[in-house]
N, C-alpha and C positions, 0 to 999 in steps of 0.2 A: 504494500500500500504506500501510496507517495504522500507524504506530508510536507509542510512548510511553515515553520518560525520564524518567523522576525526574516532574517534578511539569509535564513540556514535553512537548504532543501534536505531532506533525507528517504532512505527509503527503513519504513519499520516492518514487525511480521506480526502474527496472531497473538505470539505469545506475551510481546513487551510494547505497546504501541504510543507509551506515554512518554518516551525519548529514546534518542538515537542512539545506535551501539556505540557503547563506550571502543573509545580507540580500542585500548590493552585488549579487552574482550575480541575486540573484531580480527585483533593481530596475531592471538596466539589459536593454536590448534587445539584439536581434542583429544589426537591418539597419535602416540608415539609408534606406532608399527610403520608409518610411512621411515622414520626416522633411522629406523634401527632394520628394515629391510629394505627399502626403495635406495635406486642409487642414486651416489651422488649429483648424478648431471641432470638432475629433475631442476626447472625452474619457474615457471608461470607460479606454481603451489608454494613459492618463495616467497613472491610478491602478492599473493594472495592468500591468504592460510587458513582457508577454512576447510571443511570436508564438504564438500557438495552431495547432497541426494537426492534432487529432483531439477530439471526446468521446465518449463513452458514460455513459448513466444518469445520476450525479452530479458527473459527471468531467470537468473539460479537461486537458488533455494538450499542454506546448507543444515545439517543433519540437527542442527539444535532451531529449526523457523527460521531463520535470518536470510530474505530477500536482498538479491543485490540486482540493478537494471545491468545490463550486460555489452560492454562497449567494446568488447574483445571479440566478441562470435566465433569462437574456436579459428580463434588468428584468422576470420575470412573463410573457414567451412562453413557456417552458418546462414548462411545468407536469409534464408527463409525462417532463421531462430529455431528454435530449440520445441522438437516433437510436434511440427505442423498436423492438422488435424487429418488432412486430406493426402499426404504423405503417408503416414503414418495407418492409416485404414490401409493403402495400399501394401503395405508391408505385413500388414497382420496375415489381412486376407490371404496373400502369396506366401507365407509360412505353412498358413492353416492348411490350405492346400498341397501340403507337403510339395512345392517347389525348390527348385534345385537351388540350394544355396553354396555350391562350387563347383566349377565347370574349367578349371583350366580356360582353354582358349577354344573348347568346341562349343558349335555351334547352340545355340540353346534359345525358347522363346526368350527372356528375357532380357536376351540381348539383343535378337530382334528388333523386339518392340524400342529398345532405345534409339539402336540405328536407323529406322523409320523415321522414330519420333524426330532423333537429331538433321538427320538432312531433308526432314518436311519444314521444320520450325526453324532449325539455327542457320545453315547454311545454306539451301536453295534461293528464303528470300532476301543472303547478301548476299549472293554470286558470288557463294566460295564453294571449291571444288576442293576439298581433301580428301585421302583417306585419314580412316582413325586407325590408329596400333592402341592397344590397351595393352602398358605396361604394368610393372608391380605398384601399388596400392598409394603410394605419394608421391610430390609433386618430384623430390627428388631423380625417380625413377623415370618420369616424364622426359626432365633435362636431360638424366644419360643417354638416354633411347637418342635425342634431339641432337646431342653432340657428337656422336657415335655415327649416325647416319649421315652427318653433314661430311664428315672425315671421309666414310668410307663413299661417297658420288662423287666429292671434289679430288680426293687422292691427295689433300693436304691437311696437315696435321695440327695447325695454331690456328687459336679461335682467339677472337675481340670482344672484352667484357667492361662492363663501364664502374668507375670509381664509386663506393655505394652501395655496387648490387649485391643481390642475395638470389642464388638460387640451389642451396642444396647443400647437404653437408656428407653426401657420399664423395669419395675422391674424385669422380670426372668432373659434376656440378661446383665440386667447392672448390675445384683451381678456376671456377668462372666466380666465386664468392670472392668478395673483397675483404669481408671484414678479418682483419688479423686475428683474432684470438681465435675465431673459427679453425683460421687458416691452419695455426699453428697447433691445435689438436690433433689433423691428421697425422704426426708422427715421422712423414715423408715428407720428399720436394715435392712439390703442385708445378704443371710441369705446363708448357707451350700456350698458355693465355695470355694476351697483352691486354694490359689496363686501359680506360681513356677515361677524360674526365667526363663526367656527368655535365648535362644543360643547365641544373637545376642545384638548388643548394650552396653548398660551401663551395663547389667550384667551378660555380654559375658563368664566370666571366673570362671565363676561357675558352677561345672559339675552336672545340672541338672536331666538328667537320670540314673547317678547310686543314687543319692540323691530320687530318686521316684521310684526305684525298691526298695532302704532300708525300706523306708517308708510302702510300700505294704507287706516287705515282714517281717518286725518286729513287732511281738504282741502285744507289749508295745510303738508303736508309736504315740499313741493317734490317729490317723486317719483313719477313715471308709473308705472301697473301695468305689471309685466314681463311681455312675452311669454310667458318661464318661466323655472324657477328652476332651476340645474344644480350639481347636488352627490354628490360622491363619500361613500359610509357608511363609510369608512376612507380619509382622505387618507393615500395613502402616500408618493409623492414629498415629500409636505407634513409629514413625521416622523412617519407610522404613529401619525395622531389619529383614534380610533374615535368614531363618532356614537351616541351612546344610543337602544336601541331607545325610548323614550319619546319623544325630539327627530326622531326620522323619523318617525313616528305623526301627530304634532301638525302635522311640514311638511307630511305629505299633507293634511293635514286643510285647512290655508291656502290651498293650491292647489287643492281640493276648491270651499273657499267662495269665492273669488276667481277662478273660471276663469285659473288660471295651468297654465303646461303645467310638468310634475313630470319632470325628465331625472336619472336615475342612469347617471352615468357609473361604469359595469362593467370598464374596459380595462384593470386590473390585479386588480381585484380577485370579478374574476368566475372561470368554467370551474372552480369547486372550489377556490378560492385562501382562501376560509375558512369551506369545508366545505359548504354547501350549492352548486346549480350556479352560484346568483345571491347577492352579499352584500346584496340589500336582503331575500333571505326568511326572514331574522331576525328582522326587523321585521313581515311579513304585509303587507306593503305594495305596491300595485302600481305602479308609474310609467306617466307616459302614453309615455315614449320612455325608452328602452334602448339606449347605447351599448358596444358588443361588439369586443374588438380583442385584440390579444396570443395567449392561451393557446385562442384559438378552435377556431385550426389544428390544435392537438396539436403540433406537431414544428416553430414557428417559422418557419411560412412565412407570410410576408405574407398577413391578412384579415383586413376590419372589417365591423359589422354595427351598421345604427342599425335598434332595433326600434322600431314604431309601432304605438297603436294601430288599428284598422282606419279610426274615423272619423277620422284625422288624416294618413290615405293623401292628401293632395290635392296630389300631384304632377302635373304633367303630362309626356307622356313626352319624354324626355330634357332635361325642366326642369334635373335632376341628375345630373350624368353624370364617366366617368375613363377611361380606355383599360385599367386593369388591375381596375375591378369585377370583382367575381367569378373570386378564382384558382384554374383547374380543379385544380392539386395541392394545394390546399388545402382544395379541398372533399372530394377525396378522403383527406388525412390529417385533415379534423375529421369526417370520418362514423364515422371508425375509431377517432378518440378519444373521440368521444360514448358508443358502444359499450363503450370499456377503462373510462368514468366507474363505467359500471352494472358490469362483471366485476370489475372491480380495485379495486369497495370505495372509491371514491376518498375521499367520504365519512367514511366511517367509519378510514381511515387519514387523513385527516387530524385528527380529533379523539384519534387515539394521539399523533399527534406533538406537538400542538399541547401538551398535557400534559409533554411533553417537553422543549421549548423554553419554554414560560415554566421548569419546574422547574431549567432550567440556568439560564437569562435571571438567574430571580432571585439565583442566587449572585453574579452582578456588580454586584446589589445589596448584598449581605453584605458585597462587599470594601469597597465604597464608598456607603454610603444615599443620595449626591447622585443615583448612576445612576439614575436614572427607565426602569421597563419599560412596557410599551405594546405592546398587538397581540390580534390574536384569530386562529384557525386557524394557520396557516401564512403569517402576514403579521405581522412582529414589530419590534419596534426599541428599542436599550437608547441612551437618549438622555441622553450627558454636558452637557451644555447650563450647568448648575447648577454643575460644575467647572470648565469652560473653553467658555464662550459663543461663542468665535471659532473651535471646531470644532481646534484641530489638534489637541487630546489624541484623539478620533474620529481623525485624519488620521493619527496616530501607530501607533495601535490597528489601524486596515484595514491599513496599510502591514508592521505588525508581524506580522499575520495571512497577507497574501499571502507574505511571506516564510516562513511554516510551511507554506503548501498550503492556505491557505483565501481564498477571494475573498469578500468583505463586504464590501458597496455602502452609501455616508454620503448620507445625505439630511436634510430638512429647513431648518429655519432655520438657514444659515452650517453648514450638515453636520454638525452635532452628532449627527446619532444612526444610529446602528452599524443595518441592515438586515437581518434576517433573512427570507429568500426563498429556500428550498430548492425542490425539485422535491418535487412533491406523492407522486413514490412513492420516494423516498429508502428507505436501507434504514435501521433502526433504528443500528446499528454505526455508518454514515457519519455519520447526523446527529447522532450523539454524538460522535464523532471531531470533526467540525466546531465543536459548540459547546465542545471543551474545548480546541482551539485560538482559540477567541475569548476563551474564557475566561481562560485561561493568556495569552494578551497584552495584555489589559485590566490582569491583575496585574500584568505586566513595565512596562509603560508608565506605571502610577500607581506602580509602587514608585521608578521612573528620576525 
């Protein structure tokens, strides 16, 4: 339930409705088994420490009542929130039924019915021609499939990855990862990926694409043509830096004249996450390879999808393979969510909300001019960077937030910037409720 005091939003539960959970309470856990079995590399459940047992729609729910509105959506799986009603009858139904719930890669109705669903719905009416390969179960597996394939069409081995990004922390994906501390888990060198900077962010003002035409097109630049070059049109792990539709134009265009294979990685910010189905049709742009993960499913079950052009099919069978390709209850909660894109407007409510959230966003600029906002659709981020570089005024601000009932996930460089990722059909009520406990603790934490 959403309440409001004086100039303090929170959200309460059944059991304590006459004020907000106390910090200490909201910060400490219940059970020590996570502690004493789970391993150490667990983290969201660091910055959030409760035990969760239920959600609905916009909502978790943890094991002692305690409501929190939910700004995280399972990192961008969520997009339609948590146990949609109409999802979720599908899923029952297709158990009850005893259907196949593991199929390797043979043929099966359930997948079927996706493949229909996806080239009726997603791709025929943008004049896009892929195939789909369904790799193993996240987005990671996506990128390999995506890298792997570019390598072996071109018969060249270095790929071009931009300053920021994020996609993947298995070894082929994470030599296209930027960020260092990821990097330096692998244990090995991260081998044949060249960096460039970003359009957007901290190293906005570096003219990146005439700097990568020189490079291509000088014999003496020390740099091999890439296989191909993979970039995200909104880094969001990398602080919600949007790519101008001009600077995706001009990349296609490089990889156009250079035979380089063009990879948009989609795994967060695709399935309607900023308002069209795909964030590169902003741009009008087509990529030769599309990776597909997270919000695919509708309802957060494990699937990824790397899309390919048709002449860039040149697999051979089982060249590329997983034991859990293709999750039959996945293909049956993403036929059913393709379907709620087109009924429930997905679209067109995201472009209300999106309105919404910068218009709140920017009062956190009013409190404070340093705050920097950043974000397009429903993929946002108010980045203190400029106040405190080392991320803990961010660190103070989520922690002040999860203690009112809102969960808000820090990303970017050293966490500086505050995440907003609601579920794409939030209701108007929640997602203002939400932003004006973000808001109301930005002000606590800068007036402390």
């Amino acid at each position: 339930m959403i309440h409001r005091t004086g100039e303090r939003t929170y959200v309460t539960n059944s059991i304590d409705e006459a004020a907000p959970p106390d910090v200490k309470r909201a910060l400490s856990t219940s059970s020590d088994i996570f502690n004493e079995r789970e391993s150490s590399v667990r983290s969201y459940c660091r910055s959030f420490p409760a035990t969760f047992a239920s959600a609905k729609g916009a909502y978790l729910t943890d094991a002692e009542g305690r409501s929190y509105i939910d700004f995280l959506a399972g990192a961008g799986a969520l997009n339609y929130g948590h146990n949609h009603d109409t999802i979720k009858a599908a899923l029952i139904a297709y158990v009850a039924g005893d259907g196949l719930t593991h199929g390797l890669d043979l043929h099966t109705v359930a997948k079927q019915h996706f493949l229909e669903t996806f080239d009726r719905l997603i791709l025929k009416p943008r004049g896009l021609d892929y195939k789909v390969q369904f790799t193993g179960p996240t987005g990671t597996n996506a990128v390999e499939a995506a890298l792997k394939i570019a390598r072996n069409v071109t018969g060249r081995t270095g790929i071009f990855s931009f300053m920021g990004g994020y996609h993947g922390d298995s070894l082929g994906s994470l030599s296209a990862t930027a960020n260092r501390a990821h990097r330096e888990a692998a244990g090995v060198p991260l081998h044949d990926v060249t960096f460039l900077p970003f359009p957007s962010g901290v190293m906005s003002e570096i003219d990146t694409l005439t700097y990568l035409r020189s490079v291509l097109l000088d014999t003496h630049s020390g740099i091999e043509l890439p296989a191909g070059i993979i970039v995200e049109t909104i880094q969001a792990e990398g602080g919600i830096n949007v790519a101008p539709i001009a600077w995706l134009r001009e990349l296609r265009t490089i990889c156009d004249d250079h035979g380089i294979i063009l990879i948009i990685d989609e795994i967060q910010t695709g399935c309607g996450r900023t308002g069209p189905f795909f964030s590169f049709e902003r741009a009008g742009i087509v990529p030769d390879v599309v990776t597909v993960s997270k919000s695919i499913s509708g309802y957060g079950l494990p699937m990824s999808l790397t899309l390919l052009k048709p002449e860039l099919d040149t697999w051979q069978p089982g060249e590329h393979t997983g034991t859990f390709r293709g999750n039959q209850l996945a293909f049956v909660a993403a036929t059913v969510a393709m379907e709620l894109f087109e009924t429930e407007e997905i679209s067109e409510r995201v472009a209300k909300h999106e309105r919404t959230i910068e218009t709140s966003l920017e009062r956190l600029n009013a409190i404070d001019k340093r705050i920097e906002i950043r974000g397009i659709g429903m993929l946002w981020g108010a980045d203190t960077a400029a106040i405190d570089p080392n991320g803990e005024l961010a660190r103070e601000i989520s922690q002040r937030c999860f203690a009112d009932g809102l969960i808000v996930e820090r990303v970017g460089r050293n966490d500086t910037v505050l995440k907003v990722l609601p579920p794409l059909n939030i209701d108007e009520a929640t997602l203002q409720a939400g932003l004006a406990i973000l808001t109301d603790a930005t002000r606590a934490c800068l007036n402390r």
